[in-house]
Structures are given as structure tokens and as C-alpha cells.
N, C-alpha and C positions, 0 to 999 in steps of 0.2 A: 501534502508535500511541503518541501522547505516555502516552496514559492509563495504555497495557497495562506502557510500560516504567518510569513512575514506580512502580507500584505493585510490579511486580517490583523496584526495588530499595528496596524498604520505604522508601520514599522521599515517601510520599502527604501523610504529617501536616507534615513538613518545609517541602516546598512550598507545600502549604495556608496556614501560617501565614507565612510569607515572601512570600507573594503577599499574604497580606492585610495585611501591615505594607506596601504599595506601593502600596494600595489595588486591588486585582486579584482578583476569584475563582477558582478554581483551573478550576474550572467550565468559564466563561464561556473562558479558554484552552483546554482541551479541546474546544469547539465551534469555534474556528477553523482546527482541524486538518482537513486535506482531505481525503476518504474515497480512500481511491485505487483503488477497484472494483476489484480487482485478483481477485477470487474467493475462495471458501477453500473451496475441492472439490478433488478429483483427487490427482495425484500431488503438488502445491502444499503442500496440506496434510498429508499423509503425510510431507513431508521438512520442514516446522516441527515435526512432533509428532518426527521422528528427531531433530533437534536439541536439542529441551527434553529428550527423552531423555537424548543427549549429555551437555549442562549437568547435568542432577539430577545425573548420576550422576561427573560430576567429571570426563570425559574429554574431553581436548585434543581441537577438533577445530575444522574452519574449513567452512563453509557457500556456496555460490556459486550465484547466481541470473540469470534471465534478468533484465534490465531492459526493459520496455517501455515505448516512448513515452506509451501511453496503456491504459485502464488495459481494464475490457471493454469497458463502454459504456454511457452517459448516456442513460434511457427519456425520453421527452416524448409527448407526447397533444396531436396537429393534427390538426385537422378529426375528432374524436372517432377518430382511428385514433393508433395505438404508433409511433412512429419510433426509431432507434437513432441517435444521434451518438456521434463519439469523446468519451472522457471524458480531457481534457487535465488529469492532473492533476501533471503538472509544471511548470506554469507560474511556480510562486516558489520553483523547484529541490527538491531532497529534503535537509533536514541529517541523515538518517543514511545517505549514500551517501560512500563513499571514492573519489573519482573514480583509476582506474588508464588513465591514458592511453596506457600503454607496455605495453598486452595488450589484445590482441584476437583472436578466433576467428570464424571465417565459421559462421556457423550454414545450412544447406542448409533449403530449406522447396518441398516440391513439389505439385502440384496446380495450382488457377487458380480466380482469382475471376470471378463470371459477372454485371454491375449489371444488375436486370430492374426493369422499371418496369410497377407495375399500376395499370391502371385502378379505380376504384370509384367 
């Protein structure tokens, strides 16, 4: 997030005050950053904490991620029951995405989706 990486580069007071010399809270920027539901369990987060490892300890190393269209998914409450939508949270792009248009890999995914629809 804007938050996680201002303040990782001891960057927090800087901003703060250059935001408020523009009339802006630093704040108020941080809330219109878009959550990108993305998780932080699993193997996900095992390979962020293997990289901060990486970083502290000063060794070269380069990171590579699935990019999903969207992110887990967006709760809502209809008719007093839970539904799940996509959580589109790319909709006003990613700026810390280096778009590589000249690589690509097929990723295999097996199994099968089955839509059931219940009564209540």
C-alpha cells in the first residue's frame, strides 16, 4: 500500500508536510487508496515475508507475482443473506505495476466451476 511504502522509505514526515504545504492530509490520501483484497494467508504471504527477508539482509533478488484481474471478493448482504461479487480493483490501473508485454507464460488451472442456485 501507499501507506506500507511511504513509511518504509522513512518517508512519512516528508510527505506529511509537503502535503500540507498543498493543502492535503496525508491521511485523507491514504483512504483513497483501493484495498485490493488480495489476501494475506498462504503461500502469498510466505513469499512477501521471503522478500523483506531478502531486502534486510541486503541480497539481490527479484520477486514475480501472479496478477489477478480481481482481487478475492467483495461481501454484500441481500435479502439478509452474504453474496460474493468480483472485487474489480483495477479499474484506475495499478502505478506500481511495470507492465511487460513481451512475456508471457500459460499458467494450467484444472478442475471445474459448478454455478448452483438455492432456494430460501
Amino acid at each position: 500500500t501507499l501507506s506500507n511504502s511511504v513509511h518504509s522509505l522513512g518517508l512519512t514526515g516528508a510527505y506529511r508536510e509537503a502535503l500540507l504545504e498543498l493543502g492535503f492530509r496525508l491521511e485523507d490520501l491514504y483512504d483513497e487508496e483501493i484495498d485490493a483484497a488480495l489476501g494475506n494467508g498462504g503461500l502469498g504471504r510466505l513469499a512477501a515475508c521471503f522478500m523483506d527477508s531478502l531486502a534486510t539482509l541486503n541480497f539481490p533478488a527479484s520477486g514475480y507475482g501472479l496478477r489477478y484481474s480481481y482481487g478475492l471478493f467483495e461481501q454484500r448482504i441481500v435479502n439478509k443473506a452474504q453474496i460474493e461479487v468480483p472485487d474489480c480493483w483495477l479499474t484506475e490501473g495499478n502505478p506500481w505495476e511495470v507492465e511487460r508485454l513481451d512475456v508471457q507464460y500459460s499458467i494450467r488451472f484444472y478442475g471445474s466451476v459448478r454455478h448452483m442456485h438455492h432456494r430460501r
